[in-house]
N, C-alpha and C positions, 0 to 999 in steps of 0.2 A: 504494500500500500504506500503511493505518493504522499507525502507529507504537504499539504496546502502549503502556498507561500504566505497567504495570510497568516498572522500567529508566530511567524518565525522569529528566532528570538532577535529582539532589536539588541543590538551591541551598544546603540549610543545610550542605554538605559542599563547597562554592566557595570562597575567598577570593578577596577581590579585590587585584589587583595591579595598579598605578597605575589603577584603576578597573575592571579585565578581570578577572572571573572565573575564577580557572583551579580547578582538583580537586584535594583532597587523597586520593591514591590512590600506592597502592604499586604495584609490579611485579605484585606476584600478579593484584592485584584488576584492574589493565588489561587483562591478558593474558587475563584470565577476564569479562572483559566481551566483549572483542572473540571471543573464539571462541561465547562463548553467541548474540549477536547475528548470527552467522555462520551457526552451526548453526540459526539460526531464519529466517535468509535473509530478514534485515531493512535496510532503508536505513539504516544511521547514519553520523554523520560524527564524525572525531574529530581534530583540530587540538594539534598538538606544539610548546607555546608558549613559545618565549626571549625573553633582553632586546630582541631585534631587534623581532620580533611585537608585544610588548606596551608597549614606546614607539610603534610606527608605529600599533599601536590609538589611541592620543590622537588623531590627527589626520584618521586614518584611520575612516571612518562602516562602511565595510562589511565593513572586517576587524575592529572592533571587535563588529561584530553578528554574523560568523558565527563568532567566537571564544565569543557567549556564547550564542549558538544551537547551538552544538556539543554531541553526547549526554557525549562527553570532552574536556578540555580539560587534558592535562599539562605540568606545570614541565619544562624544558628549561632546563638550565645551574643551574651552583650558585647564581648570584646568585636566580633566579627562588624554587627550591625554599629560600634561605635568609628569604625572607619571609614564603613559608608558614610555614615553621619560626619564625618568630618572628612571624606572627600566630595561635600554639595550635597549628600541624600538626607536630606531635613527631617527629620521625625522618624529617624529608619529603625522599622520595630522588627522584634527577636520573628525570626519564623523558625520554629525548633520542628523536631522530626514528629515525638509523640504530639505535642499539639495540634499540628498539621492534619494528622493522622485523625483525630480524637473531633477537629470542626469538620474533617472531610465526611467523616462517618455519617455527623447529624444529617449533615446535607444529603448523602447517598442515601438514608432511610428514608428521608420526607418524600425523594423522587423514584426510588428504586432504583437506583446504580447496583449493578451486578460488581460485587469485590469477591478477589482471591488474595489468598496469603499465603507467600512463601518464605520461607526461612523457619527459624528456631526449633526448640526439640520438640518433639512428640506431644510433651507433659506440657509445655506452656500451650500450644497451640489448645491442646483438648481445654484448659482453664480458659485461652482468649476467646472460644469457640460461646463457653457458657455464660462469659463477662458480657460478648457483645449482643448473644440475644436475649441478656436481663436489661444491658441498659438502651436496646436496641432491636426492640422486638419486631418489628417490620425491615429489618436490614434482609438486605439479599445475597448468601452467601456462595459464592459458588464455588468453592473450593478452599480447601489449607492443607499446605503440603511442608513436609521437614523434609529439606533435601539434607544427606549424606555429609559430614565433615569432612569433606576431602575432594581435592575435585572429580568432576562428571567427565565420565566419558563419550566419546561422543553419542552414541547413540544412547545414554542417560539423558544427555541435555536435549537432544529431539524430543524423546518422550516426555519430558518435561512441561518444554513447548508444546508438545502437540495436549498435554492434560488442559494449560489455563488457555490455549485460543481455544479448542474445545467447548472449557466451560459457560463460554458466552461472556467471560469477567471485563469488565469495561477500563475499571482502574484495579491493579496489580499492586501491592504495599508488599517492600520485601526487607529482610530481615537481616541480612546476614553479614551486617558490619562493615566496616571502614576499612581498607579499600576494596573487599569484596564484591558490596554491592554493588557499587556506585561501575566496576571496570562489568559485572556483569548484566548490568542493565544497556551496557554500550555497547557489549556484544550480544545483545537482543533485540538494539533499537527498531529494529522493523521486521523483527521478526516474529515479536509477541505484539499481538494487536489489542495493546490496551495502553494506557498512562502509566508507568510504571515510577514507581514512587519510594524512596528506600530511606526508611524511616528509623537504622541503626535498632535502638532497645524499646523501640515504641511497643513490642510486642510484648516483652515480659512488662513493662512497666502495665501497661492495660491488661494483663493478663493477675496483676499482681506476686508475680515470680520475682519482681525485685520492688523494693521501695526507691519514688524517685524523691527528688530533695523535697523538701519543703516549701512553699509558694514563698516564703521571704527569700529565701538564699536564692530561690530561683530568680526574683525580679534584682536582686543585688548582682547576680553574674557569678554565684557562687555553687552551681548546680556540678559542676565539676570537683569541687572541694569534696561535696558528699559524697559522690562517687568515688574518688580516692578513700578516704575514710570505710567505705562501707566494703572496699574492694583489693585495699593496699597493695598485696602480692602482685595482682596483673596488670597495675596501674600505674605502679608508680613511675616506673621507668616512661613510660608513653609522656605524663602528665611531666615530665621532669624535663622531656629535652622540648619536648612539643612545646610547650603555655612558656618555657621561658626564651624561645627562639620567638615566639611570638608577642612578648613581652615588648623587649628590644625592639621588634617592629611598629609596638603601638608606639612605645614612647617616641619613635622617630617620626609618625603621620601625627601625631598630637602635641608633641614641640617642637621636633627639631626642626621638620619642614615646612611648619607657618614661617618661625620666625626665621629661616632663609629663604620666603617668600617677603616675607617683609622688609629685610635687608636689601633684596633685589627691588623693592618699590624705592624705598631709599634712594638707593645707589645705582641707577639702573646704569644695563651696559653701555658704552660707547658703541655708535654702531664706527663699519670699516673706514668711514671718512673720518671720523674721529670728531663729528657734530656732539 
């Protein structure tokens, strides 16, 4: 299936962060993508990008390309959306994976959007299976599947494919982590015909197989700390080189480089004539 050129993702509405691309888009305007491209039963993919994601894009070739091959690409975490914000995106609010996920739902109930779900083990799914039709009893589900910890081969990954175009699923939420998801949604992009949307722990967290932070620590930017704390051993290392390589990056889009833009108002260059 041809991807419409309407819809295609505008670049002059991107900022780049540490080199990656992300969108500057609100709540509305996500939610109202993802259902138009729903209702039109289009392949798109759309990648939920924190500090984790977008330091592992530096080094990282295929997460970095399908982050800017993605139709959406949103800020996840205060630090991310605070550099939009301070390169021009005025008011740029958090678009996190499980919330994403969690407003996409209401919406898909009230219309009947067909969702599948892939990723996580067995036991969360069967729990997110009974979560979402307590708080979501007219949702439409058409599938959940735990793929294998290891990669697919190829004819696993066919039958994969052929179970959710099958199932009729319109938008696709998948589970299986950074950089996983995000490289294997880009080798799907036209070839599972739904939205495909890769939501990291949105499934245990709504499944409640893990507790996520607190609504304070979450609106502080502090949803990462509990994470570490609640998870230490597989964390710390990621959180230790990731948040302070990206540290260093805020502090340099949040002082260093206004006030050597304001130096250059000052002082501006000599052009070649020497006017």
């Amino acid at each position: 299936m041809t991807r419409p050129a309407v819809d295609a993702p505008d670049l002059r509405a991107r900022v780049r962060v540490m080199g990656t691309r992300i969108d500057r888009v609100n709540w509305e305007e996500a939610i109202a993508r993802m259902a138009r491209w729903a209702d039109r039963g289009e392949a798109r993919t759309v990648c939920i990008c924190n500090v984790h994601s977008v330091v592992t894009s530096l080094w990282n070739r295929a997460l970095r390309g399908a982050i800017d091959g993605a139709d959406l690409a949103t800020p996840d975490g205060w630090p991310v959306a605070a550099v939009l914000r301070a390169k021009g995106a005025r008011g740029q609010q958090r678009i996190s994976g499980p919330d994403l996920m969690a407003r996409y739902l209401e919406h898909a109930a009230r219309v009947g959007t067909p969702l599948y779900f892939y990723g996580g083990t067995p036991e969360t799914l069967d729990r997110l299976g009974s979560e979402l039709i307590r708080r979501y009893p007219s949702l439409r589900i058409s599938g959940m599947e735990s793929p294998p910890f290891r990669p697919l081969t190829a004819e696993e990954g066919a039958a994969a494919r052929a179970r959710i175009n099958a199932s009729g699923a319109r938008v696709l939420f998948v589970s299986l982590g950074c950089p996983k998801q995000e490289v294997w949604m880009a080798d799907q992009a036209d070839r599972v015909q739904a939205v495909k949307v890769g939501v990291g722990a949105a499934f245990d967290f709504l499944a409640g197989t893990v507790n996520r932070a607190p609504l304070a620590m979450q609106r502080l930017g502090l949803e990462w700390l509990h994470r570490l704390l609640t998870d230490p051993r597989r964390l710390w290392n990621r959180y230790l080189t990731t948040n302070a390589l990206f540290v260093f990056y805020l502090v340099g889009v949040l002082l260093v480089f206004p006030a050597a833009r304001a130096v250059r108002r000052v002082f501006p260059k000599r052009d070649e004539t020497g006017a």
